[in-house]
N, C-alpha and C positions, 0 to 999 in steps of 0.2 A: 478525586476519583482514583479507584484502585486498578492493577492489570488484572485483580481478582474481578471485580464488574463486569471490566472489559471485556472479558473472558467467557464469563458467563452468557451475554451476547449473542455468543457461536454457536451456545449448546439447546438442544431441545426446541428449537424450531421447528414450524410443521413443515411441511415438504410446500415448497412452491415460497416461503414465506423466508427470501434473504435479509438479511442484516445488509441495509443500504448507508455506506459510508460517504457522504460528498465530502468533498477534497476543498478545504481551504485553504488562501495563498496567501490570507493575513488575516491582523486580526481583526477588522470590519468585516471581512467575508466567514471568519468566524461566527462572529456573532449574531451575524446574519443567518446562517445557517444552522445553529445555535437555539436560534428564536422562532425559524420555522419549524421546531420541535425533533429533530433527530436526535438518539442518545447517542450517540459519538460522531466524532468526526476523524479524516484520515487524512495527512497532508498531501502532496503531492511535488514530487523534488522537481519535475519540469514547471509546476504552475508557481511553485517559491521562484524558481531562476527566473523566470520570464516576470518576475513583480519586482524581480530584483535589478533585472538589468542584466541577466549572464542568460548563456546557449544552454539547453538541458545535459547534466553532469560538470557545466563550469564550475556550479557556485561554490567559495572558497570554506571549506567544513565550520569557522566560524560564525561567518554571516547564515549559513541553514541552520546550528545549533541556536542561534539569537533569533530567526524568526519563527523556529518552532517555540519557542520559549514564550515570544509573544501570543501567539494564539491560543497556547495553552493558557496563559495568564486570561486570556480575553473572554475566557466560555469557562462552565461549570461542569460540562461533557467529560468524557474520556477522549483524548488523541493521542492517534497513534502519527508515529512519522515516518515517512518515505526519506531513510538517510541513507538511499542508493547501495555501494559494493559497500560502505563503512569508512572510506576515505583514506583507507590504510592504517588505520588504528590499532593497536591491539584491544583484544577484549575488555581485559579491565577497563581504560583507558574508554573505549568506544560506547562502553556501559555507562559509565560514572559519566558521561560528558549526555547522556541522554538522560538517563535517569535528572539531570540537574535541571534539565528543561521542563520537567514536570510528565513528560509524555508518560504515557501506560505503555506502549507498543510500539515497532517498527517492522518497516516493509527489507528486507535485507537479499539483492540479486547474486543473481552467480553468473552474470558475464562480467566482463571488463570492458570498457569504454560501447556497450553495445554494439561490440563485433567482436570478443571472443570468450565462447563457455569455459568457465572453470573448469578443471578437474573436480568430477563431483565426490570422491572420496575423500581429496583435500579441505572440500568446502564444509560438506558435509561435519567434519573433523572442526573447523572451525565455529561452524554453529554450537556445535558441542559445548566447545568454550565460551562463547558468549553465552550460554543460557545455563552455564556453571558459574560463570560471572554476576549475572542476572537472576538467578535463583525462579521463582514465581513472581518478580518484578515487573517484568516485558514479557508482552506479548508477541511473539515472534511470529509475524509472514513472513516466507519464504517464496521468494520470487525463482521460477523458474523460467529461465527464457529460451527453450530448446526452442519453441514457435517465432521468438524475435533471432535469433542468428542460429541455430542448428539447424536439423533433419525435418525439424516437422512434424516430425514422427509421435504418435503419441505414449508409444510405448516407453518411446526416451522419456519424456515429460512424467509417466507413471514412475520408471526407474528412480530419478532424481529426487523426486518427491519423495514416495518412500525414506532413500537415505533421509534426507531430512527431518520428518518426522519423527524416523528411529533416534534423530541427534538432538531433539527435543522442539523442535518447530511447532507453533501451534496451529497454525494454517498452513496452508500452499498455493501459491500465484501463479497459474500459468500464461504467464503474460501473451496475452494475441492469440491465443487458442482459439481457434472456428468454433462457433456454440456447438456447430453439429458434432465433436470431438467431447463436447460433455461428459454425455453420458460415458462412454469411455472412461474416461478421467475417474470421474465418480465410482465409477465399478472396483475400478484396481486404485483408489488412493481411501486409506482411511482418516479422518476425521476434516475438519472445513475445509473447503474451497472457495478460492476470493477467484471473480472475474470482472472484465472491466468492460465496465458499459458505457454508450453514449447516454448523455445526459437526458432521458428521457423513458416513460412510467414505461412504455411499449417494450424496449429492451431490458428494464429491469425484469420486467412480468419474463421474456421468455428466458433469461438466464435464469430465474429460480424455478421455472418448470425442469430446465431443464437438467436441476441438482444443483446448482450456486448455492453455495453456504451464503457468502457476502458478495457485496457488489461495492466497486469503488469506479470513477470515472476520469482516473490521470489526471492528466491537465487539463480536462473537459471542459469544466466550469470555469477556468481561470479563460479560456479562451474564449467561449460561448460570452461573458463578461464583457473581455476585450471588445469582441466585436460587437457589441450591443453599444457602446461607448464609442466607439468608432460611425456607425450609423448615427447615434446622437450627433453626435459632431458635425457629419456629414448634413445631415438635417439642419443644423443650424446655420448652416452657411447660407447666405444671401446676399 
């Protein structure tokens, strides 16, 4: 599958009707989710670490470039990956080592260790390069996390986005955004919007009323999983 596919995804949806990405943490849960008929799938860098044995942003850039690799392998879908800040790569470099995984796409943040916002004209500047790198290869989310360690503010989150998109971004993520902040968002950001939903139809339904381009759900499922597995267990004890 292509980032051309991929891509297309985004576009011409009716209003209320998001592109629902679940988040696979391997590639059984790939295929699994795969086979319940979704046309793509979206990794999730807290639901890889925690399958893997690391805290969310431990895991070491090899072992996430090897289990994206596998999941891709595992499904005939498009995936995209959640490869956090880029792990300090340069572009070329950050490109070529995803590109080799097979992914169409990635989720790319502008905090650092989830307590502090980039400079957004640096960052900005760096997208740039990656999607000169990348050509029409990747699909580029851009994760803004004004709502996970800034202001709050939604006007910041409008600002940022913007830059981005002008630097060639093809989505924007406003990670933890209050749904009521939506429509907002939606007014002053042009083209998709990824939000993140609990794992369930109720919240998907009012994030696309309420302008969600796409819906993805973190480490939702890798958790909701766990503890399903956890209960089993529990269960079987006698």
């Amino acid at each position: 599958m292509t980032a051309s596919t991929f891509r297309a995804l985004h576009h011409g949806r009716a209003s209320g009707d998001p592109l629902v990405l679940p988040g696979p943490w391997d590639a059984a849960s790939a295929r699994a989710l795969a086979d319940a008929g979704f046309p793509a799938l979206a990794t999730p860098s807290a639901g890889i670490a925690a399958s893997l044995g690391y805290e969310d942003g431990s895991t070491p850039p090899d072992e996430m470039f090897a289990a994206v690799a596998r999941i891709v392998r595992a499904v005939s879908v498009p995936v995209s990956a959640d490869i956090e800040g880029g792990y300090g790569l340069a572009p070329r470099e950050l490109v070529g080592r995803l590109l080799e995984t097979g992914a169409v796409g990635c989720n790319l943040e502008d905090s650092t260790d989830h307590a502090t916002l980039k400079d957004p004209q640096r960052h900005a500047d760096w997208l740039a390069e990656v999607r000169a790198e990348a050509g029409d290869a990747l699909f580029i989310n851009a994760r803004v996390d004004t709502f996970l360690v800034g202001t709050g503010d939604p006007a910041d989150a409008v600002a940022r986005a913007r830059l981005y998109v002008a630097a060639g971004a093809d989505c924007v993520y406003p990670l933890l955004a209050p749904p009521e902040v939506l429509p907002l968002l939606r007014e002053g950001i042009e083209g998709p919007i990824n939000m993140a939903a609990e794992p369930d139809k109720e919240s998907v339904a009012e994030l696309g009323r309420l302008g969600a381009t796409r819906i993805t759900f973190g480490p939702g499922m890798q958790r909701y999983a766990a503890r399903a597995v956890g209960e089993l267990g529990a269960a079987l004890r006698v």
